[in-house]
N, C-alpha and C positions, 0 to 999 in steps of 0.2 A: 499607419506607420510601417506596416510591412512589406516589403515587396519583395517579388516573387524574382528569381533568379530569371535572364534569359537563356543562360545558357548551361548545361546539363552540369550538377555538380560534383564535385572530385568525388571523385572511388580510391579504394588501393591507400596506399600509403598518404597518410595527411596530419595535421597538426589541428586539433581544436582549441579555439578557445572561447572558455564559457565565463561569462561573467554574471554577477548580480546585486543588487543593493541587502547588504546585512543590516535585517531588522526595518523591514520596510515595511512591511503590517502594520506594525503598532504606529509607525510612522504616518502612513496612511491614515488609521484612524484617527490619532492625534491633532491633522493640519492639513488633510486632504487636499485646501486650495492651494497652498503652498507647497505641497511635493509634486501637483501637477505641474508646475515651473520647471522645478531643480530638474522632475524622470524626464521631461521632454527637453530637455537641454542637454543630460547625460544622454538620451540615445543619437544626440546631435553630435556629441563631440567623439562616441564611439563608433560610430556611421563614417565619420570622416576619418578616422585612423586607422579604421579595417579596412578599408577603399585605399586610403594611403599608401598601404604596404600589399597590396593585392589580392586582400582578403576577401572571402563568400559569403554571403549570409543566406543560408536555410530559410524558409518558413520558420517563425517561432512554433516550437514544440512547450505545448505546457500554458502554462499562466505567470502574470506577476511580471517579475522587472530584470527579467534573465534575458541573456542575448546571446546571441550562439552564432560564433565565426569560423570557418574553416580556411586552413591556408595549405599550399601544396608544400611550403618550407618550413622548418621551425623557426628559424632566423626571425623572417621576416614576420611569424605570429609572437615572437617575442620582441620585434621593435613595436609592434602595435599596442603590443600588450604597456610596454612603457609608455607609448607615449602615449596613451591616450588616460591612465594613470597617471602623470604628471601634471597633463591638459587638465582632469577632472580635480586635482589636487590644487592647482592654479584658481580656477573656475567656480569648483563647488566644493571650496576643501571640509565642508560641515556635512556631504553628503558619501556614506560609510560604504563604497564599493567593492567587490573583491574579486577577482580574478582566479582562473587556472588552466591553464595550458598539457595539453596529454598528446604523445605522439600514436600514431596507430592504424590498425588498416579499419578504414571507413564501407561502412553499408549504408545503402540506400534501403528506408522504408518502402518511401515513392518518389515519385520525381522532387518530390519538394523537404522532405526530414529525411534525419540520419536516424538509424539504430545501432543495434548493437552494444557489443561490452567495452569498445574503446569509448563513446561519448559517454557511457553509466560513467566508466569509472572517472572521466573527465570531471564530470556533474559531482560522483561524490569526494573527488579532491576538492573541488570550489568548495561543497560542504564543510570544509576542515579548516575554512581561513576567517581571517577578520577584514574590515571594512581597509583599503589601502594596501594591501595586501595581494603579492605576485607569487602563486603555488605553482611549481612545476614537478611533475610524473618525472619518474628516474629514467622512462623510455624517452622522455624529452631530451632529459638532458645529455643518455646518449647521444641523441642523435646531431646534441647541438655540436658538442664535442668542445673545445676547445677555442674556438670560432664564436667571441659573442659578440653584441653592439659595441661599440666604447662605454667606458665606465659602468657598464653591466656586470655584476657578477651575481654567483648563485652560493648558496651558505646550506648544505646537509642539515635537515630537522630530522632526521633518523627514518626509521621503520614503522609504521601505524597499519592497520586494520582497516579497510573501508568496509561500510556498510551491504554486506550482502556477496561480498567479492569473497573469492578463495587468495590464502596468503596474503601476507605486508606487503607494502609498497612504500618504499623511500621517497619519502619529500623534500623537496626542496625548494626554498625560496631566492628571488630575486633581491640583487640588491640594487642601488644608482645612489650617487650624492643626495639627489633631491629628493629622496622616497627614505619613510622612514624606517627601521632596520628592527626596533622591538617591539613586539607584537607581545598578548597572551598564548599560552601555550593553544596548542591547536586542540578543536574541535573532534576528538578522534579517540580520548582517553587514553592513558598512559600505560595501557593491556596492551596494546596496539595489535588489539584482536578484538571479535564482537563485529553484532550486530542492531546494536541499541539504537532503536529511531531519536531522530531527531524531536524533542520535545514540539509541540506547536503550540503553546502557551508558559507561562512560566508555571512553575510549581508556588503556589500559595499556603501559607497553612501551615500544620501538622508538623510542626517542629521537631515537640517531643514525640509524636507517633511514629516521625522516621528514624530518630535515634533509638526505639525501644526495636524497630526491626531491622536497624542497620546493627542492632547488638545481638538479636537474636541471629541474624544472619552468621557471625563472627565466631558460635558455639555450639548450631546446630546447619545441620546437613540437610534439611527440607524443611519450607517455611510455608503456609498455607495463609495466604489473607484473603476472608469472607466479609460478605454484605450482601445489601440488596444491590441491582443494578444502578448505576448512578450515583455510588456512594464516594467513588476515588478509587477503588482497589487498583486497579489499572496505574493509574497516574504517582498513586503512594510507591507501589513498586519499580516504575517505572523510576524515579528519586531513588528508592532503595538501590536499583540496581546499579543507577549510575553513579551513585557514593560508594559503593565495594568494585568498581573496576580496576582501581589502582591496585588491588589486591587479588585482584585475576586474573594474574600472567595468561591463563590457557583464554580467557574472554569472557566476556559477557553476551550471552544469545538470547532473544530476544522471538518467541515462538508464538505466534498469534493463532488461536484454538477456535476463536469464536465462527466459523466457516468450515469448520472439520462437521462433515454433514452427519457422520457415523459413531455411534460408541463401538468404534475399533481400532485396538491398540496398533495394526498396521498402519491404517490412514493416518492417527496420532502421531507415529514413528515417520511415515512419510513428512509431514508437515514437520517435522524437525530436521528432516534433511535438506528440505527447501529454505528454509530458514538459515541454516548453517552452513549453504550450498557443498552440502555431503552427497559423492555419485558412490553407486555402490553396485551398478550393471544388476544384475537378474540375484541378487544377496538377498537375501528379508532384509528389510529396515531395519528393524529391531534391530541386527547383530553390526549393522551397518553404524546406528547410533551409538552403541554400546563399544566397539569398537575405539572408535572417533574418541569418544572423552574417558573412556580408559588409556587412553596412549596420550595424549594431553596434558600441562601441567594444572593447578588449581583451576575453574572455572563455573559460571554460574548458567544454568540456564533457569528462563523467566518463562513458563506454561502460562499463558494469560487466556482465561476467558473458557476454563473446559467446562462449562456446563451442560454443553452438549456431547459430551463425551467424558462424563467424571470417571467410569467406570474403567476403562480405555487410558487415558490419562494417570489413572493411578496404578493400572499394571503394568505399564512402560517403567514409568518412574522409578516404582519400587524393582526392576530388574536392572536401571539404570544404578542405583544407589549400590547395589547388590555388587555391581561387576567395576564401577568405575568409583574409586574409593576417593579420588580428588576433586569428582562432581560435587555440586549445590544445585538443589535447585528452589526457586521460589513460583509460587504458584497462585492464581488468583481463581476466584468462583465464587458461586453461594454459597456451596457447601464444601468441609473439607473434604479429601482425597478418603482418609479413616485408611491409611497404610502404617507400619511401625515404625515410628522414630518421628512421624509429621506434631510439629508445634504450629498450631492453629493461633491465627490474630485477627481478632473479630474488628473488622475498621467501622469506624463509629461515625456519626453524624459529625458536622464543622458545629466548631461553638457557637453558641447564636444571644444577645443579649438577655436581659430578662424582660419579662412582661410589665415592669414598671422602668422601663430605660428612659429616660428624660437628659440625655446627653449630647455633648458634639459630636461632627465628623472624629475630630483627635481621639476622642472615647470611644469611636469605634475598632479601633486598631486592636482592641484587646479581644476582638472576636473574628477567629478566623471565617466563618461564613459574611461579615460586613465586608471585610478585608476582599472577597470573592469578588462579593457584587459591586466595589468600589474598583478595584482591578480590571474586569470585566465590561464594564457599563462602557455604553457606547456612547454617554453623553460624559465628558471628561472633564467637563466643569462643577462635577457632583461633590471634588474634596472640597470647596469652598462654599458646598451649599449648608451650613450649619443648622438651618430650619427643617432640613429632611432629613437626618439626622433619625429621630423618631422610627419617619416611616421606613426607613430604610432598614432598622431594627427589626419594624413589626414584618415586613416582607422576607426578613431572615427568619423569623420566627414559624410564620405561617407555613414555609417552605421545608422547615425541622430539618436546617442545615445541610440538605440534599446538595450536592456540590452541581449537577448538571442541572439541575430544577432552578438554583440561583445563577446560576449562567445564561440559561433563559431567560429568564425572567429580566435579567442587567443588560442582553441586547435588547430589548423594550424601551431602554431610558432615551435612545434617540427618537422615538416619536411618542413617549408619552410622559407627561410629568411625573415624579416620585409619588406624590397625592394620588393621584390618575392610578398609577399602578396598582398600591396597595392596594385600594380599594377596589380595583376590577379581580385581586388576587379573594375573592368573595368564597365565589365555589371551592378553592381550593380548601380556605379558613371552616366551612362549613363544617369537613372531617371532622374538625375538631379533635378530640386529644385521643379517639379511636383510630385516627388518619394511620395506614403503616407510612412507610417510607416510601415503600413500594406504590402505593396507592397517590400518596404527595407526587412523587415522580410523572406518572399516569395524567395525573389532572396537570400538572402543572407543562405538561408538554402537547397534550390537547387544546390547552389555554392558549400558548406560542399558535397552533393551527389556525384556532378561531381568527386572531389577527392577522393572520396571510393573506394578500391578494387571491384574487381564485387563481390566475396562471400557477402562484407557486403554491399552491396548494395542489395543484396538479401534478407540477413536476414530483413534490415531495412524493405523493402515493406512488406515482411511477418509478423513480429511481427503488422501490424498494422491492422490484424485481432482479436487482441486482445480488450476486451474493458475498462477492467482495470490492476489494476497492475496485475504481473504472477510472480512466480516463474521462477528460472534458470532451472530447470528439466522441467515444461511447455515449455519454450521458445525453448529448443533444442528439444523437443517431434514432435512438431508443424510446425518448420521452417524448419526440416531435408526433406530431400529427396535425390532420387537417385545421384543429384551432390554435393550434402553436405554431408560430413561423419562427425565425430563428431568432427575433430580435427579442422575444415575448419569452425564449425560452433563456437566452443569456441575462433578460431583467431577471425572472425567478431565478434565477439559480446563485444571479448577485444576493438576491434579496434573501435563499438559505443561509450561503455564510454570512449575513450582516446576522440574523438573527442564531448562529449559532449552532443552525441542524445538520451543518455539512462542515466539513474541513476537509483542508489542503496540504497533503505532505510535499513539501518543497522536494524533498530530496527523491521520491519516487515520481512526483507528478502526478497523485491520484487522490482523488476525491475519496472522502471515508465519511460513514456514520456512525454515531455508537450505538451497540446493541437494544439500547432501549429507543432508540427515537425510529431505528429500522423498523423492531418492532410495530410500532404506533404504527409507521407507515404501510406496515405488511396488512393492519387491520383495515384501516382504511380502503388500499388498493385492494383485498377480498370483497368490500362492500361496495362498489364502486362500478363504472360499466369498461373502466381501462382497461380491464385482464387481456382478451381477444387480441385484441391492435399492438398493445406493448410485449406482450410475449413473442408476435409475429418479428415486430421491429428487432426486439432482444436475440430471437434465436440466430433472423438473418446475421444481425450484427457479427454474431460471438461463433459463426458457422464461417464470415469472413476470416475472422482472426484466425481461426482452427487451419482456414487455407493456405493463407501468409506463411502459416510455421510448417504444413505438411507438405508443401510442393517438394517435389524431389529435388527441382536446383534451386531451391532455397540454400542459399548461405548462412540464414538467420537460423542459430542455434533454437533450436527447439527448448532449450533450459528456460529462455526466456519468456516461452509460454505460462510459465508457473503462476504471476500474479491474476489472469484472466483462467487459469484453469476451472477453480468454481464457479465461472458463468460458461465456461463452453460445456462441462459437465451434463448443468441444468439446463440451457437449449435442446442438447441431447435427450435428457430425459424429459423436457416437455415433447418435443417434437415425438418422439417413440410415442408417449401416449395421446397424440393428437389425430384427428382425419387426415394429416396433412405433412408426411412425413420427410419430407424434401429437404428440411436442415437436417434431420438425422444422417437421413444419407451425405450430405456434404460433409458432416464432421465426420464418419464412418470412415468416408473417403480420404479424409484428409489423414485423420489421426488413429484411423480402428486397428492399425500393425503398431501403435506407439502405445496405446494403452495401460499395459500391464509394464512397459518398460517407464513411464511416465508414474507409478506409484497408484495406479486407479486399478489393480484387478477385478473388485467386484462389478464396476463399471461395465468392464470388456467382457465380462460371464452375460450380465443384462442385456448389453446387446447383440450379444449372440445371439443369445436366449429369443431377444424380439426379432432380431434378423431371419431365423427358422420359422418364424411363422408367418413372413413376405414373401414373396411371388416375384416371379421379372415382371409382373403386372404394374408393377409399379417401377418400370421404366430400367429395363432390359441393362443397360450400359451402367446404368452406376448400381444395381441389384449387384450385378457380377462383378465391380468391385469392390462393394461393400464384402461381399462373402469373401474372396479372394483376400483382403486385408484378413481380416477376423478368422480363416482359417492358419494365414501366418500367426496371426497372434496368440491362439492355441493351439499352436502345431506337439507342444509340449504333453499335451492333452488328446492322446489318440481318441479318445472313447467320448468327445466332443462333440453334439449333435451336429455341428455347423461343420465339418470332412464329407455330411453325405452329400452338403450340396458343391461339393469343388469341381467336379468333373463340367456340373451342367454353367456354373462359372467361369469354367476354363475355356469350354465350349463357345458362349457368348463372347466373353474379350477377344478369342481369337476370329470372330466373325465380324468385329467390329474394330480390329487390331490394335487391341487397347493392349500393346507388349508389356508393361507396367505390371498388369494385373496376372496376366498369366505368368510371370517371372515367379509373383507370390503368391499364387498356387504350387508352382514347381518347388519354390522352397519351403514349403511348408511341408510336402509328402516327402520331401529329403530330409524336413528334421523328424518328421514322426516315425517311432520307433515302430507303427503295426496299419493295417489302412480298413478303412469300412466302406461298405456300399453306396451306393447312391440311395436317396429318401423314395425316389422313385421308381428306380430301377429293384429297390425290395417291394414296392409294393406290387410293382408287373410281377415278380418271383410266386407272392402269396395270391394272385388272383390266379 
């Protein structure tokens, strides 16, 4: 269906417009033979209305049923936008499209995708709409001006928050006779601030659970929800958070912990200002964050996932509470934070029948873990199966309400019968009534393994050299090798998310796991012979990225390095302790002056630290840029071991006139306040 532009696409000032089907998952899974009709009809009649009007089509960027068009005019991306909206209205009025249009200056990734923060923020206005539905950016509608189609017009929905973006942004919608005019409120909460992801399944369940902490939220000022991994903590608060937004003028932020490598309250502080997109130039964090929501009105932030950093996480918090009196924050883990003022809520297993349940589907509804695997289940003819009924109990039972464990277990229902399942759910039942949760969890996602083809049993071990979310273009870069071609690796990777081990945030375009099934997968990939080959593929990969953003004429804001920054990290740090250190130097190269401005100080000490003890043995030209970055980088730091080697750095670049490199040498003895000898030049002294 794609095809590739012939001729090079706009740069500089352009109009996007992004569309996509609302609610096409579950759509998907629902009637799959019947959406393949309606999607290849809509990208027929959207093909011919962005051609129409002189519109470009990119390479698709991402997955799913998004289309992405560029125009040199807004006019003419808002007559296409109508009418191809009208056409689909006409054509497939039962199929829920939505539209959004953002004016801006366009970057090229490569010859073939855009980047940049004009298409993000394009992407997450379309986030904000409903099916039928024409959103345009306020830079749009500057530029339309006055000048629009006939019987076009645009109607102010006010000022909202995009996800990830700094400040509101005014919306606005299209109108025409023929398109219809009321919509539900937008996708955006009525803070119109925050950073609250887009849910990827509904919230099930926990009715009363969320009103006991949407009240707790409303009287105290730090909320702590513990469990084992797999329990909901996540997902509960995730519902909590987005039920107190209307009540959070200053926002609701949304801080993901689990990939914070360190119990250090900087890197904690950093990841909140990524999160919050807070710059704060060479400031601490800390005062940076502190700052930020002390000046603020009412707002909540969500710490999700500090187990790897409780310690870290709890003396942020508690300095956060300390200085900014109209802060919340809620917080998720196994354990509490144990700070003063934290009210602790132990999130409990989903309710599961009784051991003598002899009921209908209908009688399942009273139990939120049935209610899961009913929702969930990948065979959708289960609410009229009244005979499985039973087993679909005992499989609630066995699983002791584990909300990701029955999730599993409900993508199974397309290739195996209810009977089938129970019954294979054996090992698990064995535990018996010593089973933890934790242990339930374990077996029951080992189980999902056992049933994978070998390819995606491969990919799964492999992707869990990743350390946070990835793109689809990473994931097949990385997991390929000589028994994987690419057809074997896009079936696996289909066949993760059928069964549940991978998801897809629409709005970022990144594949995510949860911490427990990573887990599984980290055990695996350690016992396994893929280490060698996937870490080589991984580092190349994440050492490209590192290039992309460091080139000096790079355009591409370096901010947007943030989601990949936990894998360019780790490339770095495998390569540093590897025979083979050739990504190091490339990301050194790329990013070793950005480091410490990038929120990684410990990072850029490390590789100093390994940089002093390399040689130009290891390849003369980029030794002497690597040290040339990294003495700009601790130029702040006279007494630096990496100063003694700049002279014989500087020496090199200017022999090989690499001006780049010697420029950051020369600025770096211009910012240090005192100068030291060469490493070599003392030891001629002492001989």
């Amino acid at each position: 269906m794609v095809t590739l532009p012939a001729a090079p696409l706009p740069t500089g000032g352009v109009t996007f417009l992004l569309t996509d089907i609302e609610g096409s998952t579950q759509a998907w899974q629902a009637a799959p033979g019947e959406m393949t009709a309606l999607v290849s009809h809509h990208y027929d009649i959207l093909e011919s209305g962005i051609a129409a009007h002189g519109g470009r089509r990119p390479q698709e960027q991402g997955e799913g049923d998004s289309v992405v068009a560029v125009f040199s005019d807004v006019r003419s991306a808002l007559a296409a936008a109508v009418d191809t909206q009208l056409a689909l209205r006409r054509d497939l009025p039962d199929l829920p499209v939505r539209m959004a249009l953002h004016t801006g200056e366009a970057m090229l990734r490569n010859e073939n995708n855009y980047v940049g923060l004009t298409i993000i923020r394009c992407a997450r206005i379309r986030g904000c709409g409903h099916g039928g539905q024409i959103l345009l950016s306020d830079d749009a509608v500057a530029e339309l001006g006055e000048e629009t189609p006939d019987s076009v017009g645009v109607i102010d929905l006010g000022l909202y928050g995009l996800r990830g973006l700094d400040g509101r942004e005014r919306i606005w919608q299209v109108t025409h006779p023929s398109l219809p005019v009321t919509f539900p409120p937008l996708k955006a909460g009525a803070s119109a601030a925050g950073n609250l992801p887009t849910p990827i399944s509904s919230f099930v369940g926990r009715r009363s659970e969320l009103t006991v902490v949407s009240r707790l939220l409303t009287v105290n000022r730090l909320i702590t929800l513990t469990g084992e991994a797999g329990i909901g903590k996540s997902r509960l608060a995730h519902a909590a958070a987005d039920a107190a937004a209307n009540s959070m003028p200053g926002g609701v932020w949304w801080v993901a912990l689990s990939d914070v490598s360190d119990d250090d309250v900087h890197l904690v502080a950093t990841a909140v200002m990524r999160a919050c997109a807070l710059s704060g130039g060479d400031r601490d964090p800390i005062d940076v964050v502190a700052d930020h929501f002390g000046s603020v009105a009412e707002s909540l932030l969500v710490m999700d996932g500090h187990e790897r950093a409780t310690g870290a996480t709890a003396a942020l918090v508690e300095r956060l509470l300390a200085r900014c009196p109209d802060a919340r924050v809620l917080a998720t883990g196994r354990q509490p934070l144990q700070i003063p003022g934290e009210v602790v809520h132990s999130v409990s297993a989903l309710t599961v029948p009784a051991a003598d349940f002899d009921g209908t589907i209908a009688d399942l509804d009273a139990f939120d873990a049935a209610r899961l695997f009913l929702e969930r289940g990948a065979d959708h003819s289960l609410a009229s199966h009244d005979a499985d009924a039973p087993d679909i109990a005992r499989i609630c039972r066995d699983l002791r309400g584990v909300p990701l464990a029955i999730e599993l277990a409900a993508a199974r229902t397309g290739a195996s019968s209810i009977p089938d399942l129970a019954a294979s759910l054996g090992d698990i039942r064995s535990g018996g009534g010593s089973a933890t949760l934790g242990v339930t969890l374990s077996s029951s996602i080992a189980w999902t393994y056992q049933f994978l083809p070998p390819d995606a049993q491969t990919v799964l071990r492999r992707l869990a050299v990743f350390r946070g979310e990835f793109e689809i273009d990473a994931a097949a870069a990385v997991v390929g090798g000589r028994e994987l071609d690419e057809a074997a690796i896009a079936g696996a990777i289909r066949t993760l998310f059928q069964q549940n081990l991978l998801a897809f945030d629409d709005d970022v375009q990144r594949i995510s796991m949860s911490p427990a099934i990573r887990a599984f997968a980290r055990e695996r990939f350690a016992d396994s012979a893929d280490g060698p080959g996937t870490a080589i593929r991984h580092g190349t990969w994440f050492a490209g990225i590192a290039e992309r953003f460091g080139d000096v004429d790079s355009a591409i804001p370096v901010s947007l390095l943030a989601p990949d920054e936990p894998d360019v990290l780790a490339a770095l740090e495998t390569s540093m302790g590897s025979s083979d250190p050739s990504v190091a130097y490339r990301i050194l190269v790329a990013l070793g002056a950005e480091l410490r401005g990038l929120g990684h100080p410990e990072a850029a000490d490390r590789a100093a630290a390994w940089l002093c003890t390399r040689t130009p043995s290891d390849g003369e030209e980029r030794w002497a840029a690597a040290v040339a970055r990294l003495c700009f980088e601790q130029a702040d730091d006279p007494a630096a071991e990496i100063h003694a080697f700049a002279e014989e750095a500087r020496a090199i670049a200017e022999m090989v006139n690499d001006d780049i490199s010697v420029d950051f040498v020369d600025r770096s003895e211009r910012r240090r306040p005192a100068t030291v000898g060469t490493v070599r030049g003392d030891m001629a002294s002492r001989a």
